[in-house]
MARSE-975040 format. One record per residue: residue in one letter; y, x, z of N, C-alpha, C in turn. Coordinates in steps of 0.1 Angstrom, whole numbers, plus 2048, in hexadecimal, padded with zeros to 3 digits. Each point is the difference from the previous one (the first is absolute). Example, Ala and Ser with C-alpha at 12.3 -4.5 7.8 and 13.67 -1.06 7.14 Angstrom:
REM residues 2
A7C788484E80C7F780080C809800
S80B7FC7F980B80980080B7F8808
This chain:
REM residues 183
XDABB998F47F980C80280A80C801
X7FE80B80880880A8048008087F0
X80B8057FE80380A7FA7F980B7F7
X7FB8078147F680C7FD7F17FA7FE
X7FD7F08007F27FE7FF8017FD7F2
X8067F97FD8027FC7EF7FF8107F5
X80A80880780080F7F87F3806801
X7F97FD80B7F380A8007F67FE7FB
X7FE7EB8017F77F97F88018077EF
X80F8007FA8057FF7F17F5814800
X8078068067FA80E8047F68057FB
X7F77F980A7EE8028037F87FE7F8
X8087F17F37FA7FD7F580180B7FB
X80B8037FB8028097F57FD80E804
X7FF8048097F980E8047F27F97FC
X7F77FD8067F07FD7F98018007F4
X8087F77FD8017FF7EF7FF8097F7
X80980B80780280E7FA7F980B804
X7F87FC8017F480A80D7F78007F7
X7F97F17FD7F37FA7F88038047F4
X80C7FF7F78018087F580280D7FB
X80480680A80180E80080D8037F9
X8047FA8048138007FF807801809
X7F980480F80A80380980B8107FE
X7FF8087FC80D8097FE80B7FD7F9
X7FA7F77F58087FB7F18087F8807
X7FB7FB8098077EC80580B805809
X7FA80C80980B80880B8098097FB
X7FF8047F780D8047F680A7F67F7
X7F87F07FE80A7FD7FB80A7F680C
X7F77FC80A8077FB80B80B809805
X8038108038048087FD80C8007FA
X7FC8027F38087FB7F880A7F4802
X7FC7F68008047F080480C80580E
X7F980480B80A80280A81080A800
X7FA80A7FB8088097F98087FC7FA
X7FF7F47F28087FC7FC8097F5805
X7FB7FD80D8057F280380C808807
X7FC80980780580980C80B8027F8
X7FF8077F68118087F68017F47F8
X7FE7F48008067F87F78097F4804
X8097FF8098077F48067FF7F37FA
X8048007F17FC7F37F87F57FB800
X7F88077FF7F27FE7FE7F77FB80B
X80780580C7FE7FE8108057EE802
X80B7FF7FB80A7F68077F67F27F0
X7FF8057F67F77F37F37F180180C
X7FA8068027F77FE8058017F8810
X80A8008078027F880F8037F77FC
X8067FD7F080A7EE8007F67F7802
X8037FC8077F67F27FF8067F17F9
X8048037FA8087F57F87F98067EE
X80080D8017FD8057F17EB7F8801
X7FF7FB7F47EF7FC8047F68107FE
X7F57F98077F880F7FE7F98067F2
X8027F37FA7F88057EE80E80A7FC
X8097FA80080B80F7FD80480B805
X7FB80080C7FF80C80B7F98097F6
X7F27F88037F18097FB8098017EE
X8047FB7FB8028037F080680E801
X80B8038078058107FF7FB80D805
X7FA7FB8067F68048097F48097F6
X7F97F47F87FC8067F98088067F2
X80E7FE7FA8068067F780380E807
X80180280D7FF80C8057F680B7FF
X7F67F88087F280A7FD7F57FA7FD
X7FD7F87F37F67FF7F97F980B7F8
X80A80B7FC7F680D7FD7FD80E80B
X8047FB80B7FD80A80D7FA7FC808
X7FB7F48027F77FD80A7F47FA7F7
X7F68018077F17F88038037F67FD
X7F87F77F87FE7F47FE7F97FA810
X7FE8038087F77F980A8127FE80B
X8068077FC80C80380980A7F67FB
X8007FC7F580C7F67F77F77F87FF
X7F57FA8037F67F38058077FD80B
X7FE80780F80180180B80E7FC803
X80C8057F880B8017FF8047EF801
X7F87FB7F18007F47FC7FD7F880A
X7F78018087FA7F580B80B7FE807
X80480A80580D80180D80B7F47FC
X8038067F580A7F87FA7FF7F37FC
X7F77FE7FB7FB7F17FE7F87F880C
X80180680C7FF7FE80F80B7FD806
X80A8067F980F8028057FE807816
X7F680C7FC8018078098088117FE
X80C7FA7F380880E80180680780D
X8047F480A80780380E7F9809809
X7F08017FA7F780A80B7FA80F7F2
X8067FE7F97FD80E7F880180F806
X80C80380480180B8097FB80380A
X7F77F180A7F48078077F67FE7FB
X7FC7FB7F57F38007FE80080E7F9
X8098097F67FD80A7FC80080C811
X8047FB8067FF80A80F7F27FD802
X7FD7F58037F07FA8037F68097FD
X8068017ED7F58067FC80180F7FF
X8048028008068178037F580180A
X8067F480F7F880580C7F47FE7FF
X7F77F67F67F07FB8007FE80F7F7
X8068047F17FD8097F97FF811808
X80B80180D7FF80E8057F57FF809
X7FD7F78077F67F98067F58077FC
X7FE7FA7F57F18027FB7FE8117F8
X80C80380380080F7F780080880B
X7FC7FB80F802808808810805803
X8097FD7FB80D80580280C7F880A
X80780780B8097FE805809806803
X80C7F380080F7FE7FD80580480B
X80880980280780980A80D8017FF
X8087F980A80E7FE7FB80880A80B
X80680A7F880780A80B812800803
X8027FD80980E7FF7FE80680C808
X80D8097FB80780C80880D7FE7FD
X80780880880B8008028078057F0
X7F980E7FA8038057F37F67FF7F9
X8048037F17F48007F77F880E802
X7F47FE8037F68097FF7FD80B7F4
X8028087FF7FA8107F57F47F77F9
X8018067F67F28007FF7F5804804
X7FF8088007F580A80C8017FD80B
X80C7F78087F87FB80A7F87F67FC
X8097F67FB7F77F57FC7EF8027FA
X8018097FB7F18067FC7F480180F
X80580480A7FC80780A7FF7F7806
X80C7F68027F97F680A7F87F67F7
X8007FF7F47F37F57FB7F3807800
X80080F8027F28048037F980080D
X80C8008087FD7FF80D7FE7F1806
X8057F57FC7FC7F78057F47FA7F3
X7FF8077F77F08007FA7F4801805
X80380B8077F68098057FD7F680E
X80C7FA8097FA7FD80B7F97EA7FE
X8088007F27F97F37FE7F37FB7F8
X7FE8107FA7F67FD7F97FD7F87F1
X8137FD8007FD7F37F680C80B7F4
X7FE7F67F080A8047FC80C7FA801
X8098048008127FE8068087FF7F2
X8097F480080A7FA7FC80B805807
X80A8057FF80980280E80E7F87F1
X8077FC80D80C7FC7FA80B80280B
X80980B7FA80C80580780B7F7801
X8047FA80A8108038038097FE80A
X80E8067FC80880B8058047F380B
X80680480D8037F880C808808809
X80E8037FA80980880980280280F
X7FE7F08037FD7FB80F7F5808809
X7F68037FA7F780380680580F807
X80C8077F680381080A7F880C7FC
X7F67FD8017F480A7FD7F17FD800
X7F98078017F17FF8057FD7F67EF
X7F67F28057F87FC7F67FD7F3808
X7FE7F37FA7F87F78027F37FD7F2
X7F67FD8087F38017F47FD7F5804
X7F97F27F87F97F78007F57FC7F8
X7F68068037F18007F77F87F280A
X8017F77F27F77F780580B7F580C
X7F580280C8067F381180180F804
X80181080080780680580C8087FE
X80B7FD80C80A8087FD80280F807
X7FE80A7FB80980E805811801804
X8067FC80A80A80380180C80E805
X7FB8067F780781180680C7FE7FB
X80A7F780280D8027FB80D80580C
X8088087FE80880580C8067F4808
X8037F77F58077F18047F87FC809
X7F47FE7FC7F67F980E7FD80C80B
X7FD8097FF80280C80D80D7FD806
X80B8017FA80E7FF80A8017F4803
X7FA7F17FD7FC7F78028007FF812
X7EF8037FD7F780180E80680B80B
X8098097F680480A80E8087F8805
X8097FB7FE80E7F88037F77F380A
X7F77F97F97F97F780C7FC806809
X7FB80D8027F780880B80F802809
X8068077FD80D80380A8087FA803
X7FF7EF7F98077F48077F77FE80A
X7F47FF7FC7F87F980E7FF80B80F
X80980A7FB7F780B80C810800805
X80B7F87F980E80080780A80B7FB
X7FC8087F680280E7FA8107F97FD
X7FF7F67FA80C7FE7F68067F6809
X80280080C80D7F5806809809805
């Protein structure tokens, strides 16, 4: 089975799961949590990929970590994975479920990349602006792409905005090869 079908299966459970009990905020703060710490924790990253370490001791620190910060429905769920020995798809199934959780909260993930870091007040302005023309509520996640020169690339959803100077000087440079401009 593919990767992303295995993560979305593990996913789909546990979003319902967490739906029917009315634990979905609790569950998406501690997954949250879980990523965050996987993200700033290299050791913790590298005990969780061994696949030589078994998964009952994975899940044991796991829970010596956050048995008093997470949901009991979350360190259940935790436990299945592990005792599935499906730790190798943990980092998309917590993706899986962000996307089913923003999903259903009406909310979308807007990834903007620029040349410089954005003000704040811009960044304010353009998340109301592309609010306004999506109708939805916005995630936006910045970052910086020196390559790009200037302008912006936006990717909401299967669409991309590409206003970056890199791709303008791009297509100018193709337009004035083909017209012989540059021989």
């Amino acid at each position: 089975m593919k990767r992303q079908t295995v993560a979305r299966r593990y996913a789909e459970a546990f979003f319902a799961l967490s739906l029917e009990q009315g634990l979905l905020e609790q569950v998406t703060g501690d997954l949250e949590l879980l990523r965050k710490t996987l993200e700033d924790n290299r050791e913790l990253t590298l005990l969780v990929d061994n696949q030589r370490i078994p998964g009952d001791q994975k899940y044991r620190v796991l829970l010596e970590l956050f048995e008093k910060r997470m949901e009991n429905l979350t360190l259940n769920f935790l436990g299945v994975i592990f005792s599935k020995r499906r730790e190798y798809y943990l980092k998309q199934i917590i993706a899986e479920f962000f996307q089913k959780a923003d999903q259903h909260q009406g909310i979308m993930e807007v990834e903007i990349r620029t040349a410089v870091e954005l003000g704040t007040e811009t960044a304010q302005l353009l998340q109301l602006r592309l609010a306004r023309s999506t109708g939805k509520k916005l995630r936006l996640k910045f970052q910086v792409q020196p390559e790009l020169l200037g302008g912006a690339l936006i990717k909401m959803g299967d669409k991309v905005i590409d206003g970056s100077v890199a791709t303008k000087l791009k297509r100018l440079q193709q337009k004035l090869g083909s017209q012989g401009a540059l021989s």
